[in-house]
Structure formats: C-alpha cells, structure tokens
C-alpha positions in Angstrom: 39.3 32.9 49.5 36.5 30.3 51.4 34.0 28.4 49.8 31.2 30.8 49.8 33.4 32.9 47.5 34.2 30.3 45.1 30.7 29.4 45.0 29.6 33.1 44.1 32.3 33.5 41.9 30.9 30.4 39.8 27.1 31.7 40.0 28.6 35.1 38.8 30.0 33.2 36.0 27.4 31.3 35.0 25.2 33.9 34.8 28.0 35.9 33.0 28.0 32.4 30.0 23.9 32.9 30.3 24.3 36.5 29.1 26.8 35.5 26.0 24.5 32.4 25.0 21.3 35.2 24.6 23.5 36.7 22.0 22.8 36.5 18.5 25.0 33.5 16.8 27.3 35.6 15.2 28.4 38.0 18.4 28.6 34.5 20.1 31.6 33.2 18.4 33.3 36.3 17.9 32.8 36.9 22.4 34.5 33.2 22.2 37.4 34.0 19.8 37.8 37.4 22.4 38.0 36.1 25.6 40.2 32.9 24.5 42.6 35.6 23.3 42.8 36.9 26.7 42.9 33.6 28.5 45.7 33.2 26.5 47.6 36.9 27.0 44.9 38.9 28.5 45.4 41.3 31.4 46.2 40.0 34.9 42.8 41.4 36.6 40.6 39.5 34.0 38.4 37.2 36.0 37.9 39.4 39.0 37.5 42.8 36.6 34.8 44.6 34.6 36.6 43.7 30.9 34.7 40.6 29.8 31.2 41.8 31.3 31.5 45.4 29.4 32.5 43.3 26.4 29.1 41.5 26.6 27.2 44.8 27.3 28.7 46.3 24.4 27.6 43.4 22.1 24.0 43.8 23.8 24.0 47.5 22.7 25.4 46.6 19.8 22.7 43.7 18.6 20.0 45.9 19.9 21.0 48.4 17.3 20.6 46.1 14.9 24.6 46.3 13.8 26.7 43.4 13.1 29.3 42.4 15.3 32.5 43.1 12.6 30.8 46.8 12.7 31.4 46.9 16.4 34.8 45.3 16.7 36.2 45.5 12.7 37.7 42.5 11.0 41.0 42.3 12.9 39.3 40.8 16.4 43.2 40.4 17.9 43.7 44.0 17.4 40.4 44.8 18.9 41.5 43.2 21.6 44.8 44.6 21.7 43.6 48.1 22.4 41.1 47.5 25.1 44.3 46.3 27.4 46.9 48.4 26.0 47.1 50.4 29.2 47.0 46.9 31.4 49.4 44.6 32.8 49.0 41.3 30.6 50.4 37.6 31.6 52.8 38.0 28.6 54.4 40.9 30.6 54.4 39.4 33.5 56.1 36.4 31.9 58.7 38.3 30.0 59.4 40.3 33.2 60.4 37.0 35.3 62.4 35.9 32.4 64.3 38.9 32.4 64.9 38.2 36.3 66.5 34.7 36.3 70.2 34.1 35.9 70.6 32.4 33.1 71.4 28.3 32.8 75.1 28.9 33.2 74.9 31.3 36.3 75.8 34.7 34.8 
C-alpha cells in the first residue's frame, strides 16, 4: 500500500463522514452506534468493502421516504447488525479461531 493509496483511501472516507453528516439527526446517531458495533466485532473486509457505504445509502432511501430510522433498522440496532454479517468472517472469529490454536500456558 503507497502513499497515494492511503491518501485516496482517506478522501474516500471523508467523503464517506460527509454523506452520514447530510443525514437527518436521528439516522446520524443510530449510523454511529452501527459502525462502532462493527469496529468493535464487525467483519474482517469492513474498511475496504461495500457494508458501511450501503448502510448509508439505505438510510438516504430511507429519509427520502420520509420513514424513521427505528422503521428501517427496528429497535434492537445490535441485532440489525448481527444479520447483515451473519454470512461474514468477523474479528471475533478470527479471534476465537487463534485462541483455539495456541497451546495452552502449561504446554499441552
């Protein structure tokens, strides 16, 4: 990765905060409370694929129609978020898995 890609990959991402910021107040902190979830477990390929961007083009769709965001996503956000990557590799399993690799502390 050079610099020209790091410096595309922040204009894409800046441009990608711009589009969450022209949301309405109330999709705004519920796209917040969404993609901290996934920092925190979300799929491996989250930065570099199309999960976040759809989220935000769904909520554009969504505020266009006039609907609230709990319509769109219901009240349970985490389990929203649960079934988008339910078919994707997350950092939790990825975790687990290396766990389950190591010897434990005593060499067995």
């Amino acid at each position: 990765m050079g610099i020209r890609d790091i410096i595309d990959g922040k204009k894409q991402w800046r441009a990608h905060q711009a589009r969450v910021k022209a949301l309405p107040r109330d999709y705004q902190i519920v796209y917040h409370e969404i993609q901290k979830y996934f920092f925190k477990v979300g799929p491996v390929d989250l930065v570099d694929g199309p999960l976040l961007p759809g989220i935000v083009d769904f909520f554009v769709e969504g505020a266009a129609a006039g609907k609230g965001v709990l319509e769109l996503v219901g009240t349970d956000v985490a389990a929203f978020c649960d079934d988008l990557v339910k078919d994707t590799r997350t950092y939790a399993e990825v975790y687990q898995e290396s766990r389950a690799q190591k010897p434990d502390a005593t060499g067995k």
